[in-house]
Structure formats: C-alpha cells, structure tokens
KETILUM-626661 format. One record per residue (C-alpha): x, z, y; residue number from 1; residue in one letter; chain. Coordinates in nm, 3 decimals. Example, Ala and Ser with C-alpha at 12.3 -4.5 7.8 and 13.67 -1.06 7.14 Angstrom:
<recs>
<rec><xx>1.230</xx><zz>0.780</zz><yy>-0.450</yy><k>1</k><r>A</r><c>A</c></rec>
<rec><xx>1.367</xx><zz>0.714</zz><yy>-0.106</yy><k>2</k><r>S</r><c>A</c></rec>
</recs>
This chain:
<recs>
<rec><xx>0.000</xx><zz>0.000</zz><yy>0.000</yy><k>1</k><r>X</r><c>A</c></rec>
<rec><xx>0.130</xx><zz>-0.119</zz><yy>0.359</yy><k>2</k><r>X</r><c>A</c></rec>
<rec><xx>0.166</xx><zz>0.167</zz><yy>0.588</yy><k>3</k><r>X</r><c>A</c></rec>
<rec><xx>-0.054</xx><zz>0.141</zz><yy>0.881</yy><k>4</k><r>X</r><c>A</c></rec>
<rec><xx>0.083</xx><zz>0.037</zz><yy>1.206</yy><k>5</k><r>X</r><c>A</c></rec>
<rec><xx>0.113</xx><zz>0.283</zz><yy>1.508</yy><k>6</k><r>X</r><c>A</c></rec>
<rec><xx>-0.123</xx><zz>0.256</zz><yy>1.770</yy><k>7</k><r>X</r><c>A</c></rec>
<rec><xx>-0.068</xx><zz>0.385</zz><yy>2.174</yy><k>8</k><r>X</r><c>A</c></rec>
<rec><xx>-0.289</xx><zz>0.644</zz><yy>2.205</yy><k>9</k><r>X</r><c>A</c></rec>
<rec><xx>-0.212</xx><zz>0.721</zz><yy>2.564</yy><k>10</k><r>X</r><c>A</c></rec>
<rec><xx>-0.024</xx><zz>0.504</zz><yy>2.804</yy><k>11</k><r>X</r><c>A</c></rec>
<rec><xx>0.270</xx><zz>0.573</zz><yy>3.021</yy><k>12</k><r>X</r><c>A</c></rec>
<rec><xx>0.176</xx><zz>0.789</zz><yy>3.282</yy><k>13</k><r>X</r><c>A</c></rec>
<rec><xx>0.378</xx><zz>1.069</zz><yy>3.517</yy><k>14</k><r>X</r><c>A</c></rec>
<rec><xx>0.384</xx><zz>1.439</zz><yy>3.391</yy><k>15</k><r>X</r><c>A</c></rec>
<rec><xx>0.535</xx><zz>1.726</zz><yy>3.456</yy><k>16</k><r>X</r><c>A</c></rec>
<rec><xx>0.831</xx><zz>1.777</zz><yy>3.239</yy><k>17</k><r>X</r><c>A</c></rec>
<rec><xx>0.793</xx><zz>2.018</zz><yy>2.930</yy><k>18</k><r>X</r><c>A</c></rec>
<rec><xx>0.987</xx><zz>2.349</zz><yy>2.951</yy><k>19</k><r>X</r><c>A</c></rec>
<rec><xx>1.231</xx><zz>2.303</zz><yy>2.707</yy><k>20</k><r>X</r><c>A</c></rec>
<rec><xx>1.387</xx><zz>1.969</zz><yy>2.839</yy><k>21</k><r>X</r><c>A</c></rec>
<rec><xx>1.718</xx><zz>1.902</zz><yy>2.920</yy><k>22</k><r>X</r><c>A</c></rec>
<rec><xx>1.621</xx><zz>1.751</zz><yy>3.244</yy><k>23</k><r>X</r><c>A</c></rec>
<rec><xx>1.503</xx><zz>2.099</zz><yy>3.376</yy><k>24</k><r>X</r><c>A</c></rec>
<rec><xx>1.868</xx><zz>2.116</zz><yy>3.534</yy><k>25</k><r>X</r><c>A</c></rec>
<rec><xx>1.837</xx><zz>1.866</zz><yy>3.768</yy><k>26</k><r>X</r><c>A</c></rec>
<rec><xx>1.507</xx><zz>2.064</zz><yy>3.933</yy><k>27</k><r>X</r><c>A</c></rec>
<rec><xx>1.772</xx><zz>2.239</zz><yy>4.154</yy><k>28</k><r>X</r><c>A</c></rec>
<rec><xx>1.988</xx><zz>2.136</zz><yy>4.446</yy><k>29</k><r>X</r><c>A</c></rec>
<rec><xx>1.769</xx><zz>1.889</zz><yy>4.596</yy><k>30</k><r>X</r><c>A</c></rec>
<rec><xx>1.780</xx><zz>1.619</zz><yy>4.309</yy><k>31</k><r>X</r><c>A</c></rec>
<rec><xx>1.561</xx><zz>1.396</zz><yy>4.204</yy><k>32</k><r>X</r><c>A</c></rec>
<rec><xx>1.362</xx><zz>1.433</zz><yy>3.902</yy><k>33</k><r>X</r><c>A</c></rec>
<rec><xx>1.090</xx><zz>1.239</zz><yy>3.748</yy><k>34</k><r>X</r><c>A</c></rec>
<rec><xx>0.888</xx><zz>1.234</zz><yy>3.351</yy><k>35</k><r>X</r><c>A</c></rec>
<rec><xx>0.685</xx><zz>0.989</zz><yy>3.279</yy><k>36</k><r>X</r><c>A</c></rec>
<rec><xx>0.495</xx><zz>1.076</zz><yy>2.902</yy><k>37</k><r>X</r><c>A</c></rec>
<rec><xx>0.307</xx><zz>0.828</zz><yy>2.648</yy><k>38</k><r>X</r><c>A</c></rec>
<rec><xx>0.227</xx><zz>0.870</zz><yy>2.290</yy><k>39</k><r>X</r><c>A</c></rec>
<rec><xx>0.187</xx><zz>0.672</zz><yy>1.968</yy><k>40</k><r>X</r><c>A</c></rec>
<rec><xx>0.013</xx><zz>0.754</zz><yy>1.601</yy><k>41</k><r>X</r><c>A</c></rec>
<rec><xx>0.271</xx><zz>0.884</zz><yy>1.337</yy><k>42</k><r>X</r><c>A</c></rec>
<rec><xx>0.606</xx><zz>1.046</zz><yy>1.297</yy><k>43</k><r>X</r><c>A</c></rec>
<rec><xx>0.873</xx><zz>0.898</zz><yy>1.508</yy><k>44</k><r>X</r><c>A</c></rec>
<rec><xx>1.212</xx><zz>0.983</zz><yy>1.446</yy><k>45</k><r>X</r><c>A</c></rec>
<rec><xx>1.394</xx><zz>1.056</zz><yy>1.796</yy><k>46</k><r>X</r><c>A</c></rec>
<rec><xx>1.645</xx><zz>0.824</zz><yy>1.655</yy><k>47</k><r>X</r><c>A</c></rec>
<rec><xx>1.377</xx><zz>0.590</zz><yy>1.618</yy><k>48</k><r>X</r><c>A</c></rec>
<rec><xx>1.287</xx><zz>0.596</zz><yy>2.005</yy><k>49</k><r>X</r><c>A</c></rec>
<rec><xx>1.621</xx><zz>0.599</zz><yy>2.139</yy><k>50</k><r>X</r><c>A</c></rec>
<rec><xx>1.679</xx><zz>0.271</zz><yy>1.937</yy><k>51</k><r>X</r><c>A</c></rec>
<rec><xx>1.321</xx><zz>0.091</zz><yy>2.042</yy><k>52</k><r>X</r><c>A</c></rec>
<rec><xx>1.371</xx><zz>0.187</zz><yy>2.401</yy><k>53</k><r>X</r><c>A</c></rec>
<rec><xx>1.735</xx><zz>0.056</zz><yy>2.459</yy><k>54</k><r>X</r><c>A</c></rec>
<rec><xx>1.634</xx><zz>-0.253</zz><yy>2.247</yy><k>55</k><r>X</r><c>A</c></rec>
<rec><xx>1.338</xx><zz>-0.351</zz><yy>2.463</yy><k>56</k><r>X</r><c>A</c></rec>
<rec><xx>1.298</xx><zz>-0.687</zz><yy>2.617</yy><k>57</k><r>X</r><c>A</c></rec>
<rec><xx>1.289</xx><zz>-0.517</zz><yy>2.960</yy><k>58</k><r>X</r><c>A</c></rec>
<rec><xx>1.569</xx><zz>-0.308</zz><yy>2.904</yy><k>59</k><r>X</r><c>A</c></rec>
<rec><xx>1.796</xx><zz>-0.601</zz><yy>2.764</yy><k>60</k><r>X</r><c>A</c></rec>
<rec><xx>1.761</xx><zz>-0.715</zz><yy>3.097</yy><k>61</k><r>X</r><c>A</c></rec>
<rec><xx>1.909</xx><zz>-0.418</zz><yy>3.266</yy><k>62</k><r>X</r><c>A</c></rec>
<rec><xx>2.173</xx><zz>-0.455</zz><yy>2.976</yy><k>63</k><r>X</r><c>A</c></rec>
<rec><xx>2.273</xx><zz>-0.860</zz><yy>3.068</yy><k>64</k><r>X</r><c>A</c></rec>
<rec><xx>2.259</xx><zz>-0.707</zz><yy>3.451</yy><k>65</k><r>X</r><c>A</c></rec>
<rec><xx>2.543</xx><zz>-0.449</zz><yy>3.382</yy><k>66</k><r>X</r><c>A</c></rec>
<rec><xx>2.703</xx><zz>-0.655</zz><yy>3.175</yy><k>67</k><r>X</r><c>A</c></rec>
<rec><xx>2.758</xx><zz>-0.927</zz><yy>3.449</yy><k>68</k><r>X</r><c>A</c></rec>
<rec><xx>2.769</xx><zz>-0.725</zz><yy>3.711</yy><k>69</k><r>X</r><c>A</c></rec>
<rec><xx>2.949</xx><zz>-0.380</zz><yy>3.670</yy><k>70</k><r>X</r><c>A</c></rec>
<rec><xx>3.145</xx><zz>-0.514</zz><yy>3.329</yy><k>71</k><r>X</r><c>A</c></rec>
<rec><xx>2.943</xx><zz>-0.263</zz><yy>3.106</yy><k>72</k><r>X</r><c>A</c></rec>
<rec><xx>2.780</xx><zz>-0.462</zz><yy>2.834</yy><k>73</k><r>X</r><c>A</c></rec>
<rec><xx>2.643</xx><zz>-0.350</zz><yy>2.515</yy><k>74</k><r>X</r><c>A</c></rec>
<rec><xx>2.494</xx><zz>-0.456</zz><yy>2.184</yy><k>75</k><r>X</r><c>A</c></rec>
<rec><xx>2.181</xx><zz>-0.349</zz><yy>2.000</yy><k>76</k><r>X</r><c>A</c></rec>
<rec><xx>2.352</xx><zz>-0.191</zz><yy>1.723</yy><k>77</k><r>X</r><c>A</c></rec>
<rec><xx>2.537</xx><zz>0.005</zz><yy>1.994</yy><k>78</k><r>X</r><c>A</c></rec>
<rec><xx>2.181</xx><zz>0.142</zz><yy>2.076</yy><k>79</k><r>X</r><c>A</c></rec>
<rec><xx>2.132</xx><zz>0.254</zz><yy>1.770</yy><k>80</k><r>X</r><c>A</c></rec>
<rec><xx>2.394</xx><zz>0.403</zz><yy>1.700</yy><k>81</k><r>X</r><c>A</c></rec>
<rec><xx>2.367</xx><zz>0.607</zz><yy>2.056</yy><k>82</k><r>X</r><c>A</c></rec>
<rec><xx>2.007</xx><zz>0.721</zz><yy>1.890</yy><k>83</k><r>X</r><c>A</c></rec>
<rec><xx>2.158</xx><zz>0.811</zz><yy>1.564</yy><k>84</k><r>X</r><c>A</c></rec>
<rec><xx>2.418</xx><zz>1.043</zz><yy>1.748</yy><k>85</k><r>X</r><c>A</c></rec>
<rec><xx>2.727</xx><zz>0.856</zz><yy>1.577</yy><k>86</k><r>X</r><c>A</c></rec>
<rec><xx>2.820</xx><zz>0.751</zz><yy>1.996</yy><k>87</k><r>X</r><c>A</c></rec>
<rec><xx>2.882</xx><zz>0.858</zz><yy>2.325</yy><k>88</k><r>X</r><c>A</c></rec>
<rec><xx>2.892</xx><zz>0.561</zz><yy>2.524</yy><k>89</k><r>X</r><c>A</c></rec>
<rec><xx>2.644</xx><zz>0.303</zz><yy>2.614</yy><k>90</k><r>X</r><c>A</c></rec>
<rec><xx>2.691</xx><zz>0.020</zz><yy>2.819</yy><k>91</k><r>X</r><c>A</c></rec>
<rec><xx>2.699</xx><zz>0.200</zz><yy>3.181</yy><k>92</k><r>X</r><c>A</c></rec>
<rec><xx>2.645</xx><zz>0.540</zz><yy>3.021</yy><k>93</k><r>X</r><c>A</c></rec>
<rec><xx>2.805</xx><zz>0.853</zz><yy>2.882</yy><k>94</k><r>X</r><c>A</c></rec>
<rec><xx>2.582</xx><zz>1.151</zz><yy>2.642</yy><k>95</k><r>X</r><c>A</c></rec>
<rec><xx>2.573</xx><zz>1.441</zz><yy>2.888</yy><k>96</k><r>X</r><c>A</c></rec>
<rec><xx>2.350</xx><zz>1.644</zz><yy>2.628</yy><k>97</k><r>X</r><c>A</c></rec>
<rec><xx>2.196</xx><zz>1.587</zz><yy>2.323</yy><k>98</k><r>X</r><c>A</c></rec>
<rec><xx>1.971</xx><zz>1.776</zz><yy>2.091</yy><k>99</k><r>X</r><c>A</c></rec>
<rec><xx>1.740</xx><zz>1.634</zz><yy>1.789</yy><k>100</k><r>X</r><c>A</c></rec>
<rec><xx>1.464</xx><zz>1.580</zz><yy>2.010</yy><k>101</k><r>X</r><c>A</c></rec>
<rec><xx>1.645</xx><zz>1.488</zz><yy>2.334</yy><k>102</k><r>X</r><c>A</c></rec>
<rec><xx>1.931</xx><zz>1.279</zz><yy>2.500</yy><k>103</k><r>X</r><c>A</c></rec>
<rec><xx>2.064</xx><zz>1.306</zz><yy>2.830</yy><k>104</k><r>X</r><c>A</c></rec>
<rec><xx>2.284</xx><zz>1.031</zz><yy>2.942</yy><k>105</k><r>X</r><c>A</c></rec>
<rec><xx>2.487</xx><zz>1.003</zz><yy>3.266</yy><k>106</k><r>X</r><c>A</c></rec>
<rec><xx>2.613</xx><zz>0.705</zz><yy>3.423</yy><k>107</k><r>X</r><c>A</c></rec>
<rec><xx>2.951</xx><zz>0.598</zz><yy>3.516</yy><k>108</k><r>X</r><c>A</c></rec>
<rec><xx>2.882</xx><zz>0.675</zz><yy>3.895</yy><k>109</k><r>X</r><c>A</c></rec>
<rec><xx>2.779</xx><zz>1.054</zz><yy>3.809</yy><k>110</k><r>X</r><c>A</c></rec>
<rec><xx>2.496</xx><zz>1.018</zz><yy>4.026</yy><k>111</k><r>X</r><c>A</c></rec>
<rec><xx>2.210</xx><zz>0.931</zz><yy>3.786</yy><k>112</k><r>X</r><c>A</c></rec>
<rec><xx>2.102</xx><zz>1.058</zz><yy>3.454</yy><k>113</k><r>X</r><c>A</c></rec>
<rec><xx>1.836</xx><zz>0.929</zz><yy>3.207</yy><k>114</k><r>X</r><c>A</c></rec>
<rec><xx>1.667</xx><zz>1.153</zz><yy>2.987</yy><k>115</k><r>X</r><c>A</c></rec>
<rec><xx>1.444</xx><zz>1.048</zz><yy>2.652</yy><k>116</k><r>X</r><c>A</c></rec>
<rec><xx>1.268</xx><zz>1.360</zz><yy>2.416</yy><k>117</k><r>X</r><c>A</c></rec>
<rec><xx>1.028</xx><zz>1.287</zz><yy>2.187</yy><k>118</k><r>X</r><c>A</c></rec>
<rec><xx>0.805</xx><zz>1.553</zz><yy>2.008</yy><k>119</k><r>X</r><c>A</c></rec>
<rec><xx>0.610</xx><zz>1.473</zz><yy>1.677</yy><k>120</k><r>X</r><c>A</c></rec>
<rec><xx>0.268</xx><zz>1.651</zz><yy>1.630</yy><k>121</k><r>X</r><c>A</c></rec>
<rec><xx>0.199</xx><zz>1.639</zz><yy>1.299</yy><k>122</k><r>X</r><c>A</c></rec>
<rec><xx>-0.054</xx><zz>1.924</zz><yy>1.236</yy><k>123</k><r>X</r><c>A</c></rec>
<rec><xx>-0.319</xx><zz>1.711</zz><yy>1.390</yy><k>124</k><r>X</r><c>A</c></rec>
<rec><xx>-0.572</xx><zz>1.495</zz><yy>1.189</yy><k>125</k><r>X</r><c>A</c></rec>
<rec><xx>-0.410</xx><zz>1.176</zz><yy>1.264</yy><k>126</k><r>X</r><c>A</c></rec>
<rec><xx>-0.014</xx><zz>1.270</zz><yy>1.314</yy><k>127</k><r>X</r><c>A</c></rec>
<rec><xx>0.151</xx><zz>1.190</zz><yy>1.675</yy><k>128</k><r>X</r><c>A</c></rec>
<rec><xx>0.453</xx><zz>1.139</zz><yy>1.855</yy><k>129</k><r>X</r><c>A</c></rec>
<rec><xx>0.454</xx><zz>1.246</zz><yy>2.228</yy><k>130</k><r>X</r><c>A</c></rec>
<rec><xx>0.751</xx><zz>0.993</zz><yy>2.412</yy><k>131</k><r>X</r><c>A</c></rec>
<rec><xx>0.957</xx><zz>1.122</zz><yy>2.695</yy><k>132</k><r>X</r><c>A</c></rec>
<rec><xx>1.117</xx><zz>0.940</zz><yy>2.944</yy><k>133</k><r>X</r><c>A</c></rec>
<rec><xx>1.250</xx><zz>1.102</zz><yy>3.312</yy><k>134</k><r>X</r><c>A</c></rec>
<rec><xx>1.530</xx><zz>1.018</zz><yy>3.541</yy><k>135</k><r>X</r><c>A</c></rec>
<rec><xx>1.726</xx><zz>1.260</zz><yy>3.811</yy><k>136</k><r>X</r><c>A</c></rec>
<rec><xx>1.954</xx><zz>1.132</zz><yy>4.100</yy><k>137</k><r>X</r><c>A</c></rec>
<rec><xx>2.219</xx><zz>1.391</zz><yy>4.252</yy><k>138</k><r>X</r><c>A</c></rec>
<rec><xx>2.232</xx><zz>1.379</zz><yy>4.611</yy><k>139</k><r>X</r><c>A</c></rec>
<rec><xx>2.530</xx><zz>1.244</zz><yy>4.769</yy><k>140</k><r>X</r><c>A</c></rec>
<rec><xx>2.747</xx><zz>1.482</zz><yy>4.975</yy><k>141</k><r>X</r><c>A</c></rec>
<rec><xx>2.782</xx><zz>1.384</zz><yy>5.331</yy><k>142</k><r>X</r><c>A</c></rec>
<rec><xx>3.179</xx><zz>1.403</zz><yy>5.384</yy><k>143</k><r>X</r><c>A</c></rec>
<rec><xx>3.149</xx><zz>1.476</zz><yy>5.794</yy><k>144</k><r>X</r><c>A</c></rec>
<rec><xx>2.807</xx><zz>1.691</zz><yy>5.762</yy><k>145</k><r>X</r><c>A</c></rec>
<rec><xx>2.842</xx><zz>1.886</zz><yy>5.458</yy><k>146</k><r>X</r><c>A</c></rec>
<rec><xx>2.486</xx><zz>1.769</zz><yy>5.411</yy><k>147</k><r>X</r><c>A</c></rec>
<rec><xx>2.317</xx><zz>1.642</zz><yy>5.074</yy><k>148</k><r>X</r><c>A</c></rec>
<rec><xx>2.121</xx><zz>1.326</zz><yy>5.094</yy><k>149</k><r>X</r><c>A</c></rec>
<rec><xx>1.946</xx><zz>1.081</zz><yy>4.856</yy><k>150</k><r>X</r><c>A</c></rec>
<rec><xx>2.072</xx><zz>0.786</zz><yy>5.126</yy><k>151</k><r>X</r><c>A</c></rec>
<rec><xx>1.828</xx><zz>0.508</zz><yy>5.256</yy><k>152</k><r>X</r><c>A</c></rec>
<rec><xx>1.850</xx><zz>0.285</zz><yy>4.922</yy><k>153</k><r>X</r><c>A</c></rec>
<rec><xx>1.702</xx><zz>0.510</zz><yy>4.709</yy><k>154</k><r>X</r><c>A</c></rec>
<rec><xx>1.432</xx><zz>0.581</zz><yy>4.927</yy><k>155</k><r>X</r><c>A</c></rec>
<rec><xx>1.369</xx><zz>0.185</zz><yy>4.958</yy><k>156</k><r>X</r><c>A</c></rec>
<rec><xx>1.375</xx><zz>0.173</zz><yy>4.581</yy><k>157</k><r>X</r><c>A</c></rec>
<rec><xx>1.165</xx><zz>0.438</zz><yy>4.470</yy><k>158</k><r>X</r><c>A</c></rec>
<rec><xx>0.864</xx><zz>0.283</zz><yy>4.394</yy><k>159</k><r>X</r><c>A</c></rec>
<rec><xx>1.019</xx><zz>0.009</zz><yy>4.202</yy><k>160</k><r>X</r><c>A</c></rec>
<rec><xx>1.194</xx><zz>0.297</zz><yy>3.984</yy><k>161</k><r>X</r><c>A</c></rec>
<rec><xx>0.848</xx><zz>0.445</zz><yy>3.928</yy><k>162</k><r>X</r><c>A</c></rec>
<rec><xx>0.718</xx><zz>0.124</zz><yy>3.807</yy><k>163</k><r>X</r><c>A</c></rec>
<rec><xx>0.983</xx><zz>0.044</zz><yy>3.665</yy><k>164</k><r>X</r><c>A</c></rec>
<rec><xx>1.028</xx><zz>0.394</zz><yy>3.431</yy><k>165</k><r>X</r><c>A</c></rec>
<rec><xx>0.668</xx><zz>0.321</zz><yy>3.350</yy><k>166</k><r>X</r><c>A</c></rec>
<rec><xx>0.711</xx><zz>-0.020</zz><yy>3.200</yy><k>167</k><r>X</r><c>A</c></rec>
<rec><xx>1.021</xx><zz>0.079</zz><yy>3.014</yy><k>168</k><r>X</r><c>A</c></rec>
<rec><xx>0.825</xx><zz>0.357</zz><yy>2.848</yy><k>169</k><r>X</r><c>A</c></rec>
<rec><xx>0.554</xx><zz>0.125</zz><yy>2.778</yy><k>170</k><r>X</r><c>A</c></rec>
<rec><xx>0.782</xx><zz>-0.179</zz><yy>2.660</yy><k>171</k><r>X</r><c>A</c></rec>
<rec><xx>0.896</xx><zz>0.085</zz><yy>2.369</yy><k>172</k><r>X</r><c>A</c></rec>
<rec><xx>0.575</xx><zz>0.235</zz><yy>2.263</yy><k>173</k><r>X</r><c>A</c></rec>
<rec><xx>0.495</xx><zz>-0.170</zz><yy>2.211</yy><k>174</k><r>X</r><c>A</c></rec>
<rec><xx>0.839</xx><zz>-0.209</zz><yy>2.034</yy><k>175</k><r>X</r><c>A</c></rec>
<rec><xx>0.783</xx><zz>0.125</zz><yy>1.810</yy><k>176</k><r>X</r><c>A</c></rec>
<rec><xx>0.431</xx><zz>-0.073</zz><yy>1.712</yy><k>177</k><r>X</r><c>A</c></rec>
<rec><xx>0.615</xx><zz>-0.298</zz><yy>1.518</yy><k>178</k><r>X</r><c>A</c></rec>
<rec><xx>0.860</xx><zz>-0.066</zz><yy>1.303</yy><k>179</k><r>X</r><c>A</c></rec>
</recs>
C-alpha cells in the first residue's frame, strides 16, 4: 500500500516564535527578528525540511545569485547533508546552532542569521509537522556615533523579505508534498 501524500494544512503565515527556539537570542539588542509558521500532515524528519527548503525552486535561485555574485555556490547534496548534520557550511552560510529540531545558520557577513525548527505532533488523529522558518539582522554599529542601526537598505527591503520568507516556507511545504 502507497503511503498517502502530505497535505498543507495551514499556510505560511507570521507567528510569534515558540519559546524554546534558538532564535530567541536575537530578541535583544535591537535586532531584527521574524517567524513565519506552516504545517503539513505526517512525520517530517527535521532533516527532511532542511533538505526540501534549501532544494526549492525559489531558493535555487538565491543559490545561482550567491554563486555568481558573492562566489558562494552550492549543490543540493550539500543541502542535505547541512540537514543531516554531517556539515557546517552552506553556500553563504556557517551552523551557528543546531539541535534535532532546529538549525541556526549565520552568514559570511555576521549580520544575518536564518533559523528553520520543525516540531512533529503525532498524538493527534491525523499526525503533523509544524515548519519553522525566522530570520534576525544585527544592527550595524555606527563607528562615529556609537549608535546601532538597521541602515536605510534594510528598511527599503523589508517587505520584500516578508514576502519573500513566506514564499520560501511555502515553496517547501509544496516540495515536502512530494517526498
């Protein structure tokens, strides 16, 4: 018997972040921190996720992007090995933090981190996976003023990153369909 494909049974959407994730640090010292949540029917493997969002069509974009222009490419089977915890670097990216259920990655500039946790709910009827995906940005340090600030291009680009976390968590609940 074939098993049944997963279904999204609710879409991408902004949420506060749970408790326990590694993200939490970044709540302090006037970063930037965002979670965006979705889930999907059945027991994904955190592994799993890491893999299906790094392997995305939308992401592979980003990918060719840093590849061409900051010399940081990377390979599928890269990605999955970054989910299976057997590496710490990923195209522009280095693990800050792992756990089973989480990975924090930091990129090469040291201002931005991306953050994935997935929790599976399997005392439920129908078993679950709740998908994680946030983002901080560290404030830059004003060398003159002393002063933190976020600077004028991330303020343009904000609600592009918003969207933009939102289709990447959606683009891997639609990749997880298929596995």
């Amino acid at each position: 018997m074939a098993a049944a494909k997963r279904r999204v049974l609710e879409p991408a959407r902004p949420v506060d972040q749970p408790a326990d994730a590694l993200l939490g640090r970044y709540l302090v010292d006037g970063s930037y921190t965002d979670c965006f949540a979705a889930a999907v029917s059945g027991d994904v493997e955190h592994a799993e996720f890491v893999a299906a969002f790094y392997t995305t069509w939308l992401f592979k974009l980003e990918r060719l992007i840093l590849k061409l222009a900051a010399a940081k490419p990377s390979s599928d089977e890269e990605a999955i090995e970054l989910g299976r915890g057997t590496r710490d670097h990923f195209a522009a990216w280095r693990v800050e933090d792992r756990s089973s259920n989480q990975l924090m990655l930091c990129d090469f500039t040291g201002r931005t981190r991306s953050w994935l946790m997935s929790v599976r709910d399997l005392e439920q009827k129908e078993p679950s996976t709740r998908l994680y995906f946030g983002s901080a940005v560290v404030p830059r340090i004003d060398p003159v003023t002393g002063k933190a600030s976020m600077g004028t291009g991330f303020r343009l680009l904000l609600g592009f990153h918003k969207l933009y976390s939102r289709l990447l968590l959606r683009a891997a609940c639609a990749r997880l369909k298929n596995y």
